[in-house]
N, C-alpha and C positions, 0 to 999 in steps of 0.2 A: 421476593428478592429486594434486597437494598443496594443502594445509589454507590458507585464504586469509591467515591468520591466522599457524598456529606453524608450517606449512610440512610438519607429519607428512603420510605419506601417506596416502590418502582409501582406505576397502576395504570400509567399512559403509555396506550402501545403505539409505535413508530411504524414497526415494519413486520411481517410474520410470513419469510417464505418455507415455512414446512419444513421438512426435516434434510437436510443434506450430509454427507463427509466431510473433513476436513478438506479444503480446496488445491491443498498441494499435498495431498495423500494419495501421488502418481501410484496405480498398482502395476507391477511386474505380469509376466503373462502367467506363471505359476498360481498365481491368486485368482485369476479371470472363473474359477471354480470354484474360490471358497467365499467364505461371507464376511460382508464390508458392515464398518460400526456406520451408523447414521446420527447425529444429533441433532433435534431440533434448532431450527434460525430464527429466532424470534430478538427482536430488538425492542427497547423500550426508552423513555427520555426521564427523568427528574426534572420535577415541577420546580424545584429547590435551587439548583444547580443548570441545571438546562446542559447536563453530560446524555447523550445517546451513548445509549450502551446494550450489548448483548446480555440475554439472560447467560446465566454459569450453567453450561453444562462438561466443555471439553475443559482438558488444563494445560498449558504450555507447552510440558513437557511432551503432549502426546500430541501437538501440531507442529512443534519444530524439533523432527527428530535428526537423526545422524544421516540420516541421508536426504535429508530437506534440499529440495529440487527448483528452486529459485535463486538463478545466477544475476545477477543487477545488470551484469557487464556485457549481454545480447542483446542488448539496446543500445546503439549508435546515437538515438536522439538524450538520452538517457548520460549516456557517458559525456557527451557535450554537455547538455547541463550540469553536471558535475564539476567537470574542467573549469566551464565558467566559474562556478560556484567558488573552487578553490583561489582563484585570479581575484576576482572578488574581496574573498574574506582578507587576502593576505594585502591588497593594497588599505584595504578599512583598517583592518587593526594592527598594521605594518609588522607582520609575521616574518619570523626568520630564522638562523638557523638553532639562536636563544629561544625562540618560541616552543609553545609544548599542542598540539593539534589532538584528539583522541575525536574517533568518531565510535557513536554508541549503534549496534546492529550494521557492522561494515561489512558484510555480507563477502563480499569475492574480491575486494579490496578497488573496486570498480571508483571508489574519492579517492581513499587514502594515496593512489599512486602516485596522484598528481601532487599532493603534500610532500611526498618524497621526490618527489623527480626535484623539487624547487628547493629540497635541501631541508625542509621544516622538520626537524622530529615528531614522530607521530605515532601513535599505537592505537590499533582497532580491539573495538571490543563486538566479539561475534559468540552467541551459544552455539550455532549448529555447523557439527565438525563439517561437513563436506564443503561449505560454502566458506569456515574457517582456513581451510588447508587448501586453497585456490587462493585466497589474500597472501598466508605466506610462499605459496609460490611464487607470487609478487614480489619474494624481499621484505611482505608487512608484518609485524610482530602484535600478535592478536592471542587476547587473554579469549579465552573458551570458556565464558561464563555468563548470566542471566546479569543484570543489570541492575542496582539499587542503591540504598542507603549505603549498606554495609562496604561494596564493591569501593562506590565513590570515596568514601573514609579511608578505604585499606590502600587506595590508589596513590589518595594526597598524601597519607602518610611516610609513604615510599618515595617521595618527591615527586611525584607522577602526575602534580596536580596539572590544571589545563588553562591555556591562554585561551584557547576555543576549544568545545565540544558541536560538535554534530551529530544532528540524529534527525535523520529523512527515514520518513514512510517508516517509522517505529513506534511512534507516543498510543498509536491507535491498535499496538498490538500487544501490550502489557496490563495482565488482568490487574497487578496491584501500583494503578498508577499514581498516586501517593508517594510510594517506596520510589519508582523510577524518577517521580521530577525531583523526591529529595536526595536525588544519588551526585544530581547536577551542580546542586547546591552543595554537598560535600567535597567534588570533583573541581569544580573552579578554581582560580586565582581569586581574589579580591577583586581585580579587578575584569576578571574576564568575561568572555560573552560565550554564551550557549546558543546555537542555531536549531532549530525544530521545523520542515518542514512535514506536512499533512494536507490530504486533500480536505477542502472546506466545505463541510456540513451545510451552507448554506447552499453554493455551488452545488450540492449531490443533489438535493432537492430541485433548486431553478433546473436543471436538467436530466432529470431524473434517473440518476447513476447509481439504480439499488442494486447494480450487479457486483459493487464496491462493497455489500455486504457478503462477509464470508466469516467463520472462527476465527479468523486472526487476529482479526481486526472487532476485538473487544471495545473499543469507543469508535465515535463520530462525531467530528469534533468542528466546534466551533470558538471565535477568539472570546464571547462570551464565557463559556465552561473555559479554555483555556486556560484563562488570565484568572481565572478563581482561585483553581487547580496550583497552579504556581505560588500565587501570593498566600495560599497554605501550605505551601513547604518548601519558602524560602529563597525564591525567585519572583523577579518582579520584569513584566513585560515593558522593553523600552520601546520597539521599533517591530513594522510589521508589515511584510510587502506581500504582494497581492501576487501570484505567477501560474504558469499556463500548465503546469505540471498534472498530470492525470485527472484532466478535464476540469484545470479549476482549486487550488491549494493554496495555502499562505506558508510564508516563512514567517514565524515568530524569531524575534530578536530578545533572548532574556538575558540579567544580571543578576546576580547575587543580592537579597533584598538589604542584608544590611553593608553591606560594601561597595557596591557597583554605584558611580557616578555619570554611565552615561545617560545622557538627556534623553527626556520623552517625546518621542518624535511626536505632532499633528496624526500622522496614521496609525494610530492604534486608537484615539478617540475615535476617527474616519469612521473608522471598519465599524468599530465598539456601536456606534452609531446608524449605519447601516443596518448590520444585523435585527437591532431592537427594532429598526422602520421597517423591516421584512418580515417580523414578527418573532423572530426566534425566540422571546421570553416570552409565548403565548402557547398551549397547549393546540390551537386552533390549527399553528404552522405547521405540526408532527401530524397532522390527524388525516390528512390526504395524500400522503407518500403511498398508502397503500394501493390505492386503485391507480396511481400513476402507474406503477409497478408490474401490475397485472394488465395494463393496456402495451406495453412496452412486449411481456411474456404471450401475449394472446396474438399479437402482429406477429412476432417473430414467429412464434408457432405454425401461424397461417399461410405465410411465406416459405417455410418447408415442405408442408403440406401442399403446396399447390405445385411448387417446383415438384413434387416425386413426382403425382399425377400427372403435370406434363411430360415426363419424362425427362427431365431436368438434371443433370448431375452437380452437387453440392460438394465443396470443401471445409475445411474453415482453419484457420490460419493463428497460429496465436495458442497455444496450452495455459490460457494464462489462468489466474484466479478467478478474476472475471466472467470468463468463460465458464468457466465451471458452476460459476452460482446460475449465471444464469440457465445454461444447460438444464442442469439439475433442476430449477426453481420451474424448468419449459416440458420436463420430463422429455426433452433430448436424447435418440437412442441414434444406434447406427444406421438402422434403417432412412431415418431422414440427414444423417450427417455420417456419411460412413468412417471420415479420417480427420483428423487436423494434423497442420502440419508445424512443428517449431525446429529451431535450429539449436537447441541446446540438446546436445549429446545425451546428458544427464536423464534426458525425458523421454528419448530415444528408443522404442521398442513397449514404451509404457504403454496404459493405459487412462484414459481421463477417472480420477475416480467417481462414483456414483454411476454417470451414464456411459461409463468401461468403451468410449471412441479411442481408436487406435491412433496413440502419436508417431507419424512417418514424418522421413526427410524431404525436401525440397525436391528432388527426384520423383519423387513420386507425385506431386502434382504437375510438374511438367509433362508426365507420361501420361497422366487420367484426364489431361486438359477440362477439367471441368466448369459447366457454363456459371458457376457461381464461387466465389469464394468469400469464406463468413472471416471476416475482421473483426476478433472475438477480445483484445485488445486496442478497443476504441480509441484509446487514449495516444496512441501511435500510428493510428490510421496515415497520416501522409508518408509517416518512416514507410511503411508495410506498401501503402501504391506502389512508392517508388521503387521500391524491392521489384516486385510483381508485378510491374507496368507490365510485361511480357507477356500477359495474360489476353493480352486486346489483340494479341494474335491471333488466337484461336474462338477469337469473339466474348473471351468472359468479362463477367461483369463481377465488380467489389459490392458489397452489404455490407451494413452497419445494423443492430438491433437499438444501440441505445445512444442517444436519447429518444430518439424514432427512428422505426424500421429507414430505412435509403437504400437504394440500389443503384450503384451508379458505375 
């Protein structure tokens, strides 16, 4: 395989959890009988580049289908940082009702509402119809299409270009990331700015979050690779903020390379600098994720295992992606987790794919009072307590698997 990126070829392995499902490939209870496609998870980095990236074996189309089961908007701590986000952007680049906003993978329309509420024009660009047609239930006007060069050209062309684009928790799910950062570049004003959040490759590492490996998520990114990636296809990183987002992410701040005049902030050298003192352009720093990973998978394991034996009842809380890798990666069955519980309807009656745990309602862990519930989205662990504090009534206790097992 070659580097998605500078095309070197790939020979340093990152990460290699065996073969799983797509991680939001929720099965209906009809299928609990037939047979599930599996693809190898294997990750790799360029020596060239320093892009983490998955080997190719699935292809977009067949992870974000029409019924693609991840809503942005059942996250309360999630949709505030959004909000902020909007508040934000608009007192920075003094947004208004002239202004043009387009967020790229706007999922349930979970940003863009706040754009409209404040009067900003704004159009979402989302591929997967079911999380499309929830935005415009919104009131959001959302093109239903994959995201590039061509998209970004036919946009500006229409007058459609942008004062801002947005694109959280997306850069890391586009096999041809080339095509997507020059879509930006097509898509802008002269003067405009691009925002990019992503969890930070360095972060995944310092606390060892390989359960953030799944198909989607084609790169793992840090602002090293980032800021390459850009300044080959016509963006150039001005500003770079550091925030607490899924255990650890950066907002990249970009412009358009040959028309954007805003200044380079100190924090993009910071970081730029960091990174190399942590090692990132060393093959050395990749070369230990793996047995992090496996101590992370063998705790959790042992912790199930010992709860059955005592007699122990176990839930776990959170249908998320994460979940699933790791699951999968722990070979994870009912027998040690019989349920998880989420609150999005969409997920409702499913099943996890690969290790087929049953997703139920809130109801039903209040009935099954069980002495443990698995917080399988780490990343909102305080959101989920507070939820669930109610749990300390019948004595249960919360777990965490990653970054180390916790029971608390």
């Amino acid at each position: 395989m070659k580097c998605r990126h500078c095309g070197k070829a790939l020979k340093h392995p990152f990460l290699d959890l065996g073969t799983a499902p797509p991680s939001n490939a929720y099965l209906r209870a009809e299928q609990i009988n037939a047979p599930e496609t599996f693809f190898p998870l294997k990750v790799l980095v360029c020596d060239e580049c320093w892009l983490v990236q998955t080997e190719d074996y699935a292809e977009s189309d067949a992870l974000f289908t029409e019924d693609y089961a991840y809503f942005s908007s059942f996250s309360t701590s999630w949709l505030k940082h959004s909000e902020a986000y909007v508040e934000k952007m608009a007192t920075r680049l003094k947004l208004g009702a002239n202004s043009h906003v387009v967020e790229i993978a706007a999922n349930d329309g979970y940003l863009l509402q706040y754009v409209k509420a404040r009067g900003i024009p704004c159009l979402g660009i989302e591929p997967t119809k079911s999380t499309a047609e929830a935005a415009r239930a919104k009131g959001i006007e959302i093109v239903e299409r994959f995201f590039g060069v061509a998209l970004g050209k036919e946009l500006a062309n229409a007058g459609r270009a942008a004062d801002l684009t947005a694109a959280n928790n997306v850069l890391a799910h586009v096999p041809d990331i080339n095509d997507f950062v020059g879509g930006f570049a097509a898509l802008l004003k002269e003067q405009g700015v691009s925002t990019f959040e992503f969890p930070h490759l360095m972060r995944m590492v310092e606390f060892n979050q390989f359960d953030t490996t799944y198909h989607e998520h084609y790169s793992y990114l840090s602002l090293t690779a980032v800021s390459r990636i850009f300044d080959a296809n016509g963006l150039a990183v001005f500003d770079v903020e550091e925030i607490p987002t899924h255990g650890g992410s950066l907002r990249v701040f970009a412009q358009r390379k040959n028309t954007g005049k805003h200044a380079v902030t100190p924090a993009v050298a910071a970081i730029l600098a960091e990174e190399e003192k942590r090692g990132l352009k060393t093959v050395d720093f990749y070369a230990k994720f793996q047995k992090a990973a496996e101590t992370v998978k063998d705790d959790f394991t042992a912790f199930l295992i010992e709860a059955k034996r005592a007699g122990k009842r176990v839930g776990g809380y959170g249908a998320a992606a994460k979940g699933n890798t790791l699951m999968n990666f722990a070979g994870t069955r009912p027998d040690l987790m019989p349920y998880v519980v989420d609150l999005n309807p969409a997920k409702a009656g499913k099943f996890l794919p690969g290790c087929r745990i049953p997703i139920v309602n809130e109801a039903h862990l209040k009935a099954d009072k069980p002495d443990y519930v698995v917080i399988l989205p780490w990343n909102i662990k305080p959101e989920v307590m507070n939820q669930l504090a109610y749990i300390r009534e019948w004595g249960g206790k919360f777990v965490v698997a990653v970054p180390k097992l916790e029971v608390a």
